[in-house]
N, C-alpha and C positions, 0 to 999 in steps of 0.2 A: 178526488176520485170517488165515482160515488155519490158525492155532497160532501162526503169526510176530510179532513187534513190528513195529506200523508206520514204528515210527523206524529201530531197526536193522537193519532189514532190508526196507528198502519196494521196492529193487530187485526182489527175489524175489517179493515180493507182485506189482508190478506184471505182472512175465511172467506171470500167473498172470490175469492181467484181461483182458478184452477191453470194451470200450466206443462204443457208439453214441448221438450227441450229436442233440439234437430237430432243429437244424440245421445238419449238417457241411458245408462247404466242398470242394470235388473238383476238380483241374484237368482245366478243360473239354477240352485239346486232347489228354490221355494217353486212352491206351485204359484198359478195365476191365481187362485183365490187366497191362499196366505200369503200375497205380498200383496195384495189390493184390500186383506184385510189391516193387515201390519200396518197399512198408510191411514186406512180409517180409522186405525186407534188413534195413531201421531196425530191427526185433525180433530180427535176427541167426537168421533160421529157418536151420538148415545148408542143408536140401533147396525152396528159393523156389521156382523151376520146379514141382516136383512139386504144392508143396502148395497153390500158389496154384490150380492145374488143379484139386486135389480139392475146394477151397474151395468154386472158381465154378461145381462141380455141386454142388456141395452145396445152396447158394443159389438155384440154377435161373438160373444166368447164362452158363453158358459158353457159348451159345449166340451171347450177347452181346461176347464176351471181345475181339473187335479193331475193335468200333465204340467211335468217341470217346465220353467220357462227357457232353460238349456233348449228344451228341445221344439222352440217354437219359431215360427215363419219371419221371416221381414214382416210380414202384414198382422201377423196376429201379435207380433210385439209393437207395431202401431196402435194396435187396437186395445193393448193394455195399457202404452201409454197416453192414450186416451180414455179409459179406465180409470186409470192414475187422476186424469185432472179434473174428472168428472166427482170426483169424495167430496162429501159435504154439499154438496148443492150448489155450485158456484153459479153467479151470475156473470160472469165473463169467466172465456179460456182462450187461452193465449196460445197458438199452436206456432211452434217454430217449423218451416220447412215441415209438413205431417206427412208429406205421400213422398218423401224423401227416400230415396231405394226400392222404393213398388214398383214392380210391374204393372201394363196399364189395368189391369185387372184390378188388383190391388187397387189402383188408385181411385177407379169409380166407386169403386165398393164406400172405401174411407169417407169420399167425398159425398158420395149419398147417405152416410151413417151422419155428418155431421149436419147437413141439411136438415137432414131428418130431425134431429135433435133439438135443433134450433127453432123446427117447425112445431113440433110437439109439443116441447118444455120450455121453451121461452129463453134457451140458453143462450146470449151471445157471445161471438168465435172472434177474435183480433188473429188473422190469417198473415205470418211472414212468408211468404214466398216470392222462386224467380219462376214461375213456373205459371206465366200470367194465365193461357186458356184457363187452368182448372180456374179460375177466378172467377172468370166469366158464369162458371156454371153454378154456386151457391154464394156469391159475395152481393148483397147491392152497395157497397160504400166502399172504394178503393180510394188508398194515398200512398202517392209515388213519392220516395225517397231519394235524393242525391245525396253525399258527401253528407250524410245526417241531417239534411232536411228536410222537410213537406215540400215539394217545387208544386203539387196539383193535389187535389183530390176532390171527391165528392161522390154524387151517387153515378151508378156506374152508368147509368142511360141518359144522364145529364151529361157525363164525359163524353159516351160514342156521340151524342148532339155538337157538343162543342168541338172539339174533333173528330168533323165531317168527315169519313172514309171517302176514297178517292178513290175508290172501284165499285162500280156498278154493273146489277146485273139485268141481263135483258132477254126473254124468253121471246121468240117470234117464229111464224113459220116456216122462215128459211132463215135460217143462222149465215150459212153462206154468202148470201145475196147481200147482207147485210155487212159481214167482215168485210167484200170486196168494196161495197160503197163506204163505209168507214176509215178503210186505208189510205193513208198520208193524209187524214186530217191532222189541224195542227194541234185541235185539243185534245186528242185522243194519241194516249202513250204507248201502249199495246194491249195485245185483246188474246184470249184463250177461246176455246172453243167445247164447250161441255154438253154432247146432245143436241139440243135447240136451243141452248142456253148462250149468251157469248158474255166471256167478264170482259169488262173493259177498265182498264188502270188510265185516268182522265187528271188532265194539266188543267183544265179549265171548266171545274163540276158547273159552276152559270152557262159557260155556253152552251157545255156539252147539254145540261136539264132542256134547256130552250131548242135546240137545235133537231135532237132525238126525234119528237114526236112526228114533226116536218121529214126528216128520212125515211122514215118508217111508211108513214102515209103515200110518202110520192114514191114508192119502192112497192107499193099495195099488199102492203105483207099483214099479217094477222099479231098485233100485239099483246102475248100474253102475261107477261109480265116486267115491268121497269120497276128497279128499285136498289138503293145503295145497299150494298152489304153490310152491315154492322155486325158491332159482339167482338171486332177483331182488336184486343186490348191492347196488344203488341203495337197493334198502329196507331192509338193513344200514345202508349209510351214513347214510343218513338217519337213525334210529334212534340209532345213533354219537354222529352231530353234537348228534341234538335233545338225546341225555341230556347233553352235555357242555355244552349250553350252559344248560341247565333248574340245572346246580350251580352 
């Protein structure tokens, strides 16, 4: 890890880690800035003062920094235990489940703080979660687990490639004119109707690609937009799972 052995040298590895657990433990009666400083001493920071302060802006907590932590949010004890594994400067942090009990509020917040982080200070995040969307929105490298193994992974726009989405969407003049001529094809599974927009869930993405342009044109309708929806990780995973379970 690192280049290093984790035997002989796991000390070095670990200054090198930060880590937030699905659910840490915090004493209620310290403040947020004396339990984030108490951990920078435990990690031997030279300068705890300084960096515990730059931490809990970091985080969006200093605000909070002399209220007990008894008396603090689901989000903003996210935000400490992110805090937490932020000490010392780590080059990887390892977030169990992080937006675990937030509201969605909460949870863009988190999610945009670690982006953020990652964007700025070059930190990177090894992200457990079941909670694929948030994925979608700060991850580019996903790997899918079964039974404790890798079954997939990679980056995540090489996934939505490889597991081609099977809904596509199609903006045209008359959305109607278009369901009515699509109905009881045999490549086409069923269809929603959003605006001028219609999704289409497709048995057969080659024909339906090929087919499309030709209904469109002999229908004399205005095409403004064809295109497969991607970003939908769920239907990766799904996909994942079904091949692995189909062998």
């Amino acid at each position: 890890m690192f280049g290093m052995d984790c035997w002989s040298q796991s000390f070095e590895i670990k200054r090198k880690v930060g880590v937030l657990l699905e659910d840490p433990v915090y004493p209620r009666n310290f403040t947020g800035e004396r339990y984030i400083e108490f951990v920078a001493r435990l990690r031997d920071v030279s300068r705890p003062e300084l960096e515990v302060k730059e931490i809990l802006r970091d985080v969006g907590l200093y605000w909070a920094k002399d209220r007990k932590i008894g008396g603090y949010s689901a989000g903003m004890l996210q935000r400490l235990g992110l805090a937490r594994a932020l000490i010392g400067e780590p080059e990887l942090v390892i977030l169990d489940e992080p937006t675990a009990n937030l509201d969605p509020a909460g949870r863009m917040e988190l999610l945009e703080k670690i982006k953020e982080l990652h964007e700025d200070k070059g930190i990177s995040f090894l992200i457990s979660t079941h909670i694929l969307p948030e994925l979608e929105r700060i991850c580019d490298w996903v790997s899918i687990i079964r039974d404790g193994k890798i079954v997939e992974q990679g980056p995540l726009n090489e996934l939505f490639k490889k597991y081609k989405p099977h809904t596509y969407e199609i903006e045209v003049s008359d959305p109607k004119m278009l369901v009515f001529r699509l109905n009881n094809l045999d490549f086409v599974e069923n269809m929603l109707v959003k605006g001028n927009k219609v999704h289409c869930k497709v048995k057969n993405v080659e024909k339906f690609c090929k087919e499309i342009p030709n209904i469109i044109s002999s229908l004399k309708l205005s095409l403004i937009r064809f295109q497969p929806v991607y970003g939908v990780l769920e239907e990766v995973y799904r996909n994942v799972i079904g091949v692995e379970r189909s062998d």
